[in-house]
TORMI-175257 format. One record per residue: residue number from 1; residue in three letters; x, y, z of N, C-alpha, C, O, CB in turn. Coordinates in pm, 1 decimal. Glycine has a CB too. Example, Ala and Ser with C-alpha at 12.3 -4.5 7.8 and 13.67 -1.06 7.14 Angstrom:
BEGIN
+-----+------+----------+----------+----------+----------+----------+----------+----------+----------+----------+----------+----------+----------+----------+----------+----------+
: seq : type :   n.east :  n.north :     n.up :  ca.east : ca.north :    ca.up :   c.east :  c.north :     c.up :   o.east :  o.north :     o.up :  cb.east : cb.north :    cb.up :
+-----+------+----------+----------+----------+----------+----------+----------+----------+----------+----------+----------+----------+----------+----------+----------+----------+
:   1 :  ALA :   1319.0 :   -569.0 :    780.0 :   1230.0 :   -450.0 :    780.0 :   1320.0 :   -330.0 :    780.0 :   1423.6 :   -331.9 :    846.5 :   1130.8 :   -447.3 :    904.6 :
:   2 :  SER :   1285.0 :   -225.0 :    708.0 :   1367.0 :   -106.0 :    714.0 :   1290.0 :      3.0 :    787.0 :   1340.9 :    113.8 :    803.9 :   1408.4 :    -59.8 :    572.5 :
+-----+------+----------+----------+----------+----------+----------+----------+----------+----------+----------+----------+----------+----------+----------+----------+----------+
//
This chain:
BEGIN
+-----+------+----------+----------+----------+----------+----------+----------+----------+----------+----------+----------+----------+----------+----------+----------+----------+
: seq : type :   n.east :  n.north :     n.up :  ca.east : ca.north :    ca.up :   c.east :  c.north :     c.up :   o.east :  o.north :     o.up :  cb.east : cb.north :    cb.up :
+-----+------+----------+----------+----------+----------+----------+----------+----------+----------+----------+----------+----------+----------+----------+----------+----------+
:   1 :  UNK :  -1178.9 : -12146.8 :  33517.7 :  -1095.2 : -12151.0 :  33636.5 :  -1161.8 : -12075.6 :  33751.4 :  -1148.5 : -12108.6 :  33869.3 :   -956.5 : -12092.0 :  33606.8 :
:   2 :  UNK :  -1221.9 : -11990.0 :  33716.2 :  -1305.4 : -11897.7 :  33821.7 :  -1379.2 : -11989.3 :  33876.0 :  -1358.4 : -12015.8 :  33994.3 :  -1398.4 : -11776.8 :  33768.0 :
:   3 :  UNK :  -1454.7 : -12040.4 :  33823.0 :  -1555.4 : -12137.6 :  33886.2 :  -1541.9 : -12238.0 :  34001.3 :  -1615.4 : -12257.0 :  34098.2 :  -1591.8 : -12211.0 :  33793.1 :
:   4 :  UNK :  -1389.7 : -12316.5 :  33951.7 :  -1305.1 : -12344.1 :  34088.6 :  -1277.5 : -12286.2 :  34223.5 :  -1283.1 : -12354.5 :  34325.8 :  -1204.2 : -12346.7 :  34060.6 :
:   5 :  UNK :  -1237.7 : -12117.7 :  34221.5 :  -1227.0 : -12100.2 :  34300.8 :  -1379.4 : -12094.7 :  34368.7 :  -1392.1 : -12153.5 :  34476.1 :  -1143.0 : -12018.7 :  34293.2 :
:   6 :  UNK :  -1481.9 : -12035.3 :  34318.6 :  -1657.1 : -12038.8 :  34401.5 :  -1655.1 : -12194.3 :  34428.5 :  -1763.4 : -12205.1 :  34486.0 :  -1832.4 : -11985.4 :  34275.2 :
:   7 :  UNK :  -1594.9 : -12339.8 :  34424.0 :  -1648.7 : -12410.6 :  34453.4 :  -1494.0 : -12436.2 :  34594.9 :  -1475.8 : -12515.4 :  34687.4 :  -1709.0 : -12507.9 :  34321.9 :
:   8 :  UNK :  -1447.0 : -12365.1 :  34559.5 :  -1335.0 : -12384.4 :  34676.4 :  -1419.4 : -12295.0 :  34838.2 :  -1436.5 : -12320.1 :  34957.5 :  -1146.8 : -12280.6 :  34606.6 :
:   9 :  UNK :  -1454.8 : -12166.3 :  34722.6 :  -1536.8 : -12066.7 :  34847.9 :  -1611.6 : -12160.8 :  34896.8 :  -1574.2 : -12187.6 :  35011.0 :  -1640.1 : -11927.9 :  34804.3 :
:  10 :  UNK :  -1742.4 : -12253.3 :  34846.7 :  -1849.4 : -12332.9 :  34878.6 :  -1787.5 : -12441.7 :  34990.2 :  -1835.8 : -12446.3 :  35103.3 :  -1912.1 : -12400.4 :  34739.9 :
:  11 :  UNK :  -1682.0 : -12524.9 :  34951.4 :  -1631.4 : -12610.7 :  35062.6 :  -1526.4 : -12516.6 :  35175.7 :  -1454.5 : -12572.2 :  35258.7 :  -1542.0 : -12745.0 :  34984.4 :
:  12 :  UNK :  -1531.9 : -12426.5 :  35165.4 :  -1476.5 : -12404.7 :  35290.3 :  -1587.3 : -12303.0 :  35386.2 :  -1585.2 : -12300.3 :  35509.2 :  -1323.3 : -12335.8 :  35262.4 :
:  13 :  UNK :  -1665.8 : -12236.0 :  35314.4 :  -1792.2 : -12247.3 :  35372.2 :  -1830.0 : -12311.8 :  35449.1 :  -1834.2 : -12290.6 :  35570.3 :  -1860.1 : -12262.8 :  35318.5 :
:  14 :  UNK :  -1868.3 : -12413.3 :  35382.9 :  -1942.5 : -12544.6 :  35441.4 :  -1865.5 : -12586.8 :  35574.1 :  -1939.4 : -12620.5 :  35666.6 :  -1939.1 : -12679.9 :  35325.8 :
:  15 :  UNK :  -1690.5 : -12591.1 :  35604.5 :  -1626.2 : -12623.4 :  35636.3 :  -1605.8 : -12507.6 :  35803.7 :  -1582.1 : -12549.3 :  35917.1 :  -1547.7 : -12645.4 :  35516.7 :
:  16 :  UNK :  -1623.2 : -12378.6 :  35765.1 :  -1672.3 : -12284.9 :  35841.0 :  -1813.6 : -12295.3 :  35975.8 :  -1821.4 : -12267.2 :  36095.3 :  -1702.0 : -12202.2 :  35731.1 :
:  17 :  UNK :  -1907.0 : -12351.9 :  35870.4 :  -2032.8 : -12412.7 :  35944.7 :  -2009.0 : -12500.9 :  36058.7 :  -2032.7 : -12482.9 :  36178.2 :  -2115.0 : -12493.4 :  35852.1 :
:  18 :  UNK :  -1943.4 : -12626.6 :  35980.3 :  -1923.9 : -12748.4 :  36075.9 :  -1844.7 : -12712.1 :  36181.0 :  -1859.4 : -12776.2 :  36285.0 :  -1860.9 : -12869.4 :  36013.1 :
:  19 :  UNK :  -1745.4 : -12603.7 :  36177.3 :  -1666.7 : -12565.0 :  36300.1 :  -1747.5 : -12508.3 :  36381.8 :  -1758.9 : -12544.7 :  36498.9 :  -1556.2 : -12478.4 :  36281.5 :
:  20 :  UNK :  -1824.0 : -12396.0 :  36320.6 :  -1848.2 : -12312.9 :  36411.4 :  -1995.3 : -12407.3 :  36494.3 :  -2061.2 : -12352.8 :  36582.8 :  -1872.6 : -12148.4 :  36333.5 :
:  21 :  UNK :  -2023.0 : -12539.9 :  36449.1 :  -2132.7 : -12573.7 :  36543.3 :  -2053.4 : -12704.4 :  36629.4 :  -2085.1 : -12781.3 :  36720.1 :  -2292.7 : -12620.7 :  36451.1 :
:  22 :  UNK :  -1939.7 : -12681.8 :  36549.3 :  -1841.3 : -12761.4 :  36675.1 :  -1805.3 : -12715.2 :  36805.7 :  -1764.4 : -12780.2 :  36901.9 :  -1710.4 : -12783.1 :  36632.8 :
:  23 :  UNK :  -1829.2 : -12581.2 :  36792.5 :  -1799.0 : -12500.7 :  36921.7 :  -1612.7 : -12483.2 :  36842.4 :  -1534.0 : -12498.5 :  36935.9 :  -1832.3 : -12618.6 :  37122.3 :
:  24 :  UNK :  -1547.6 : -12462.1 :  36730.3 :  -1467.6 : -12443.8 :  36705.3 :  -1445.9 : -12311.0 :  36673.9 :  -1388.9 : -12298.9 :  36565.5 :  -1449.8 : -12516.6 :  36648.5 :
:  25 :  UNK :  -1479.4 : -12173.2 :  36748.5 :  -1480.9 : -12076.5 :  36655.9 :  -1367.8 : -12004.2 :  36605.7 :  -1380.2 : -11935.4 :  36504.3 :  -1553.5 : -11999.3 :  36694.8 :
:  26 :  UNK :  -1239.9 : -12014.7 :  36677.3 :  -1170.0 : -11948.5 :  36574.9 :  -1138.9 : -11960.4 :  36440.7 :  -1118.7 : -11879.2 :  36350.4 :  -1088.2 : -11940.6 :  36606.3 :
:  27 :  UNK :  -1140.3 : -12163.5 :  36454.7 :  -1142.8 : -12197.2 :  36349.6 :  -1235.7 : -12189.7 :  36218.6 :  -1211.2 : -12206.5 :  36099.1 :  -1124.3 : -12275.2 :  36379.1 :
:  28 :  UNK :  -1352.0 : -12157.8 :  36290.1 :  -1462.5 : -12104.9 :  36193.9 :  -1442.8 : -11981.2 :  36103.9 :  -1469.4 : -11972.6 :  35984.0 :  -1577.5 : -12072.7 :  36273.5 :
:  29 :  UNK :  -1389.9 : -11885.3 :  36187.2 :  -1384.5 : -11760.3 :  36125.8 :  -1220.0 : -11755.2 :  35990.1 :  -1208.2 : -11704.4 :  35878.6 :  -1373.4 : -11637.5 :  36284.1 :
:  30 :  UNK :  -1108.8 : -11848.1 :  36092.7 :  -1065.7 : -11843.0 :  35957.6 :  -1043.6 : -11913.9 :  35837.2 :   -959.3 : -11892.3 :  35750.2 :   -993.7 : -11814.6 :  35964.3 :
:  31 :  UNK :  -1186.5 : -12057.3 :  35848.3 :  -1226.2 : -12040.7 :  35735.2 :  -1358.1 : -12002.3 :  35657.3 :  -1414.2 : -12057.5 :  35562.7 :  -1195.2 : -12120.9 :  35709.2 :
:  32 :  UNK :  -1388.2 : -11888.9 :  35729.6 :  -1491.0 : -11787.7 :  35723.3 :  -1405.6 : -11652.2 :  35622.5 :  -1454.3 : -11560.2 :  35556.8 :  -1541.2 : -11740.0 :  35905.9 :
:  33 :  UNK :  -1316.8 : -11676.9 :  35638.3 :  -1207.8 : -11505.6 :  35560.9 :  -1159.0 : -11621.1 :  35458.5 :  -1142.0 : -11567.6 :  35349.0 :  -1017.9 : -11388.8 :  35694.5 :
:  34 :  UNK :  -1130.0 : -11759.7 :  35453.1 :  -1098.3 : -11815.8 :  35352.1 :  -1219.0 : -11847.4 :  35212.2 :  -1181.0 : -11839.2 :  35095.4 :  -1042.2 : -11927.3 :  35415.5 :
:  35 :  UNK :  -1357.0 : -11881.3 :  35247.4 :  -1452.8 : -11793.3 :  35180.2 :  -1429.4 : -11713.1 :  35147.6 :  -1419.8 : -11705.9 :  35025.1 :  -1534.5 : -11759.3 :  35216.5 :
:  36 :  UNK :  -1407.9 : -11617.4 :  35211.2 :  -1450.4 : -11455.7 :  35152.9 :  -1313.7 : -11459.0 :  35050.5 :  -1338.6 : -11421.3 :  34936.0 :  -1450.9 : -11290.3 :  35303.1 :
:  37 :  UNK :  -1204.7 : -11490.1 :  35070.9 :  -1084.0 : -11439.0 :  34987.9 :  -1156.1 : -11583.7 :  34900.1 :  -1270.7 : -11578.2 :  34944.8 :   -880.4 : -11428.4 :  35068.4 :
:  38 :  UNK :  -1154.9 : -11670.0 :  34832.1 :  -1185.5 : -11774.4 :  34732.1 :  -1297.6 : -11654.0 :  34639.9 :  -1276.8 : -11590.2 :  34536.8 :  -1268.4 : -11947.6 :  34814.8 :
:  39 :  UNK :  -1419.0 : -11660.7 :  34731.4 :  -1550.8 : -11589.9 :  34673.8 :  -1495.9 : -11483.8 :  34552.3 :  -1521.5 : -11475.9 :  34432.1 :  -1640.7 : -11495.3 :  34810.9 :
:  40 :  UNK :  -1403.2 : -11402.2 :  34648.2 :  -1381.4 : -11237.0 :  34608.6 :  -1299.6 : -11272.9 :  34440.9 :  -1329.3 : -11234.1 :  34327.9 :  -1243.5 : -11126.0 :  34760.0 :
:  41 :  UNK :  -1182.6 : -11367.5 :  34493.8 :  -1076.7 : -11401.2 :  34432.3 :  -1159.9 : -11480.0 :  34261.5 :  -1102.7 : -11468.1 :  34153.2 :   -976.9 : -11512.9 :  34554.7 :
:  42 :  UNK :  -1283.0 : -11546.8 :  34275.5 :  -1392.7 : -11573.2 :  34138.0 :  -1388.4 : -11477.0 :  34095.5 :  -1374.3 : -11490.6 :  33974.0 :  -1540.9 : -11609.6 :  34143.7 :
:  43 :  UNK :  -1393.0 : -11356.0 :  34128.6 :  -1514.7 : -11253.7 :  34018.3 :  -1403.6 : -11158.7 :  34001.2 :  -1438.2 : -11052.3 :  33949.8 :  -1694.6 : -11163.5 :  34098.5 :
:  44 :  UNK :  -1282.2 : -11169.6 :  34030.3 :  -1140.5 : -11082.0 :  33946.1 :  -1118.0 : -11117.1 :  33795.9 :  -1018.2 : -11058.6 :  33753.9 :   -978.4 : -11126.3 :  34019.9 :
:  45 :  UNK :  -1184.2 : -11200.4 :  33694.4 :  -1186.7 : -11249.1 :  33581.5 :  -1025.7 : -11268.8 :  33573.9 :  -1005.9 : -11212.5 :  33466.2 :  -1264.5 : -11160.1 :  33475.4 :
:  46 :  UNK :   -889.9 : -11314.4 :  33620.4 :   -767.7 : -11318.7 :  33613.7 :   -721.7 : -11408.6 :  33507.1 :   -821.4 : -11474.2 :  33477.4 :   -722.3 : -11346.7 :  33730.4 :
:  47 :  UNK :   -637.0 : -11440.8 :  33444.2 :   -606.9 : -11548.5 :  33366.0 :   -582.3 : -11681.3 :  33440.5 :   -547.2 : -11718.5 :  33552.5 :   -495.8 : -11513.7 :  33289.0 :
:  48 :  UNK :   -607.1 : -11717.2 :  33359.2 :   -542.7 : -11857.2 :  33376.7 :   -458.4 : -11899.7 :  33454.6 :   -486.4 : -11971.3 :  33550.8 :   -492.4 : -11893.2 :  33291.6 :
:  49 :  UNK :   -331.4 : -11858.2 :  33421.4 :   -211.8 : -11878.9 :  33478.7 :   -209.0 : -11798.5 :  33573.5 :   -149.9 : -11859.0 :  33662.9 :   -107.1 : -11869.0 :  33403.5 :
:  50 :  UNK :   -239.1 : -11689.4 :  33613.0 :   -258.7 : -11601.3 :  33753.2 :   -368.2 : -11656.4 :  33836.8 :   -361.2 : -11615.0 :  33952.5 :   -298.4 : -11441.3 :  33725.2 :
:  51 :  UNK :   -456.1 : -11727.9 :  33816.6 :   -515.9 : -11803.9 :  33938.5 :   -475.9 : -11934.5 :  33988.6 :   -532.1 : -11990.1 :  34083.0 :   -642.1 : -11822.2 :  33917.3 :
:  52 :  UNK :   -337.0 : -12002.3 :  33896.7 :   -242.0 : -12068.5 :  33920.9 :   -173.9 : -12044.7 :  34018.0 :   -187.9 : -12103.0 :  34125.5 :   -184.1 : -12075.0 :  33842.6 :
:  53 :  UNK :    -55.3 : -11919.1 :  33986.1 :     -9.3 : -11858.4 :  34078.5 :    -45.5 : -11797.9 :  34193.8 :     46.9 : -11766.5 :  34268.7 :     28.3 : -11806.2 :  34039.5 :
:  54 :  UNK :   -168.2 : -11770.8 :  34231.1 :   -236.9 : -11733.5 :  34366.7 :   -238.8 : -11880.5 :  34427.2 :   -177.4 : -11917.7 :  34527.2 :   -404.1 : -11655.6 :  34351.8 :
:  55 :  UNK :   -303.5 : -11939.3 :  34364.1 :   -343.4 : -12088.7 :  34417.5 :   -181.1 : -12158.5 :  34499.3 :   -158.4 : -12225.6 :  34600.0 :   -404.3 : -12205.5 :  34246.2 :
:  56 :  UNK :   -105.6 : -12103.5 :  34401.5 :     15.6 : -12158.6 :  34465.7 :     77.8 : -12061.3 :  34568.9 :    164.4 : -12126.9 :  34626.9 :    120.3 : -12193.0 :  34357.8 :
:  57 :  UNK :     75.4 : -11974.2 :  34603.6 :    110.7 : -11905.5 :  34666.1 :     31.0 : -11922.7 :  34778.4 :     79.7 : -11938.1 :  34890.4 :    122.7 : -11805.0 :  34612.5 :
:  58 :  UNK :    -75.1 : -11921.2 :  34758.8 :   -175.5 : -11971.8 :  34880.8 :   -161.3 : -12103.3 :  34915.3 :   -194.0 : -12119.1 :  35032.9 :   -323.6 : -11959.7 :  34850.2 :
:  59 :  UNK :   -122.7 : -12214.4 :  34856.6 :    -56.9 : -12339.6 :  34964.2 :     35.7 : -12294.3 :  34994.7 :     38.6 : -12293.6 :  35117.8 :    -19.0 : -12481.4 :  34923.9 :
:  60 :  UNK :    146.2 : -12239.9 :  34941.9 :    221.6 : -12203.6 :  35065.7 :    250.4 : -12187.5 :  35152.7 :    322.2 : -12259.2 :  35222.4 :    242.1 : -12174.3 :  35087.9 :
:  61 :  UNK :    179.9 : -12037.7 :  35189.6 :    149.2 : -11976.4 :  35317.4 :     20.2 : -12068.6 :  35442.8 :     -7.8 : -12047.2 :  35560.8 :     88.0 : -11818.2 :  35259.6 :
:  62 :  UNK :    -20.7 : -12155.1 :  35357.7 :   -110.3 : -12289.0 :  35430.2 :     -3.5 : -12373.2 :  35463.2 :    -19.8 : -12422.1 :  35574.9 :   -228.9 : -12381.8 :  35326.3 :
:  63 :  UNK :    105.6 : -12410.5 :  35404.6 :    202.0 : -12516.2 :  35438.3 :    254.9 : -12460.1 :  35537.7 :    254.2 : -12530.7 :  35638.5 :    300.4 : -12561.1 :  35339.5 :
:  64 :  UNK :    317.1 : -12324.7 :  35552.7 :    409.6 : -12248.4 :  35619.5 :    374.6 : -12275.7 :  35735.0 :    445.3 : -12334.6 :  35816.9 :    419.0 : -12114.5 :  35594.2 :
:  65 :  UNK :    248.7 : -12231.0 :  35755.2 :    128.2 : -12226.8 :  35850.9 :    123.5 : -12295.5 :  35936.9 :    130.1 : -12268.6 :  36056.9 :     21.8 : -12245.0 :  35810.4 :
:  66 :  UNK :    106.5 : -12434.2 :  35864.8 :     67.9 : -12533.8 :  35912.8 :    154.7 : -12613.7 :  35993.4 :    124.4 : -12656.3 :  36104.8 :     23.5 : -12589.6 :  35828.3 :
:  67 :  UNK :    270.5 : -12634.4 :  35930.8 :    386.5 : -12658.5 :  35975.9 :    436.5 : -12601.2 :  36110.2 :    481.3 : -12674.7 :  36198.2 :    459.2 : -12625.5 :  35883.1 :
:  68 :  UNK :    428.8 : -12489.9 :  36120.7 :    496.8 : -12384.7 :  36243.1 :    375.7 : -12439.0 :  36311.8 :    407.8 : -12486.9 :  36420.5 :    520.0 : -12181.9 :  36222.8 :
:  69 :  UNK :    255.4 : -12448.0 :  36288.3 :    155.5 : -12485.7 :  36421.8 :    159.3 : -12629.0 :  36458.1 :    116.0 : -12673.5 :  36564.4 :     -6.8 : -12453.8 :  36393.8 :
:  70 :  UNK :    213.1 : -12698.1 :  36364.6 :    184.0 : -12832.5 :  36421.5 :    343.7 : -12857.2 :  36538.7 :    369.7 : -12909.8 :  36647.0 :    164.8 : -12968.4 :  36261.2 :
:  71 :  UNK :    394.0 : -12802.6 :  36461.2 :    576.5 : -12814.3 :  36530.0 :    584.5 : -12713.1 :  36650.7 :    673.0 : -12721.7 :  36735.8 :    724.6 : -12750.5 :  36395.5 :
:  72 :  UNK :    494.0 : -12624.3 :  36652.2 :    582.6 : -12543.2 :  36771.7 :    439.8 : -12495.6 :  36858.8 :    443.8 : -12420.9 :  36956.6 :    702.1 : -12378.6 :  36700.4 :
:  73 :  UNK :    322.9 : -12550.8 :  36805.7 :    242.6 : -12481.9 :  36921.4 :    135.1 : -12574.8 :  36921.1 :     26.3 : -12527.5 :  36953.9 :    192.5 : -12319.9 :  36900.7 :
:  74 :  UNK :    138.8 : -12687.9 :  36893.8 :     80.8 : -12780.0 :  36901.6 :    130.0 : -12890.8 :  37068.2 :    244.6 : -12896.2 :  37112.7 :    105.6 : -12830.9 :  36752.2 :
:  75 :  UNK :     50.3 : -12939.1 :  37108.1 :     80.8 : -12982.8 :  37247.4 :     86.3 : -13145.0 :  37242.4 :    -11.3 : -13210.5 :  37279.0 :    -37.8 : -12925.2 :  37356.7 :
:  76 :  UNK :    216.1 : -13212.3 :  37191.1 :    175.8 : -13400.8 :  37189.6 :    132.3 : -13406.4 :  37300.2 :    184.0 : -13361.1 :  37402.3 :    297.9 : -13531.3 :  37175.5 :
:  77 :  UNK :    -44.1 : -13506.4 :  37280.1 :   -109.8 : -13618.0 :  37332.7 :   -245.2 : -13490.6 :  37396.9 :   -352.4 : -13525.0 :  37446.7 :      7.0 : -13733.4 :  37464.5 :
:  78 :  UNK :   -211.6 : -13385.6 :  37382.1 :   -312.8 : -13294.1 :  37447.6 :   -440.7 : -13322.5 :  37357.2 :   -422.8 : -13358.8 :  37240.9 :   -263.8 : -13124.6 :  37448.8 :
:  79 :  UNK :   -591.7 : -13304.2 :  37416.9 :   -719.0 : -13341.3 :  37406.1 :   -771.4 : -13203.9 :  37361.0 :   -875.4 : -13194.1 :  37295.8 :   -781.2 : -13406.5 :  37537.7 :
:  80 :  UNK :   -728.9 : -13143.7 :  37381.8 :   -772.8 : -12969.6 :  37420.4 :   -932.5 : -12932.7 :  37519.9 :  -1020.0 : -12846.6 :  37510.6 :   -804.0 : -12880.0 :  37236.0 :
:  81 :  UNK :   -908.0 : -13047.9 :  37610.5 :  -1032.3 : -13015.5 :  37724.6 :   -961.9 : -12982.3 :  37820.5 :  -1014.2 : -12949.9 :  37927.1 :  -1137.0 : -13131.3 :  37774.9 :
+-----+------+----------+----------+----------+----------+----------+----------+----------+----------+----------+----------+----------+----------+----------+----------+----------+
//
């Protein structure tokens, strides 16, 4: 299960890159700390079922997230130029 999360660190890495040469940087950086928490979150040796429960707890707070930004601070039809 550990291994999952280093390949979760690896695509959001990667995912970090492509922003930040998008000229996207905030978005870079936070999934630049989403690396680092995946990376860190491998090498806690946790069980099984506790890297379940992070995993789920962490869509969560991504749903939560996501939701409140798309609904309340998101701009319909805006380009962002």
């Amino acid at each position: 299960m550990e291994r999952m999360y280093r390949v979760l660190g690896f695509w959001t890495g990667i995912f970090a890159v492509m922003f930040y040469l998008g000229h996207m940087h905030q978005t870079s950086l936070l999934f630049l700390a989403q690396t680092g928490f995946f990376v860190l979150l491998s090498y806690l040796k946790l069980s099984e079922r506790m890297y379940i429960y992070v995993f789920g707890a962490y869509l969560t707070v991504f749903f939560a997230g996501f939701t409140y930004w798309s609904t309340f601070m998101m701009v319909p039809g805006a380009t962002g130029h």
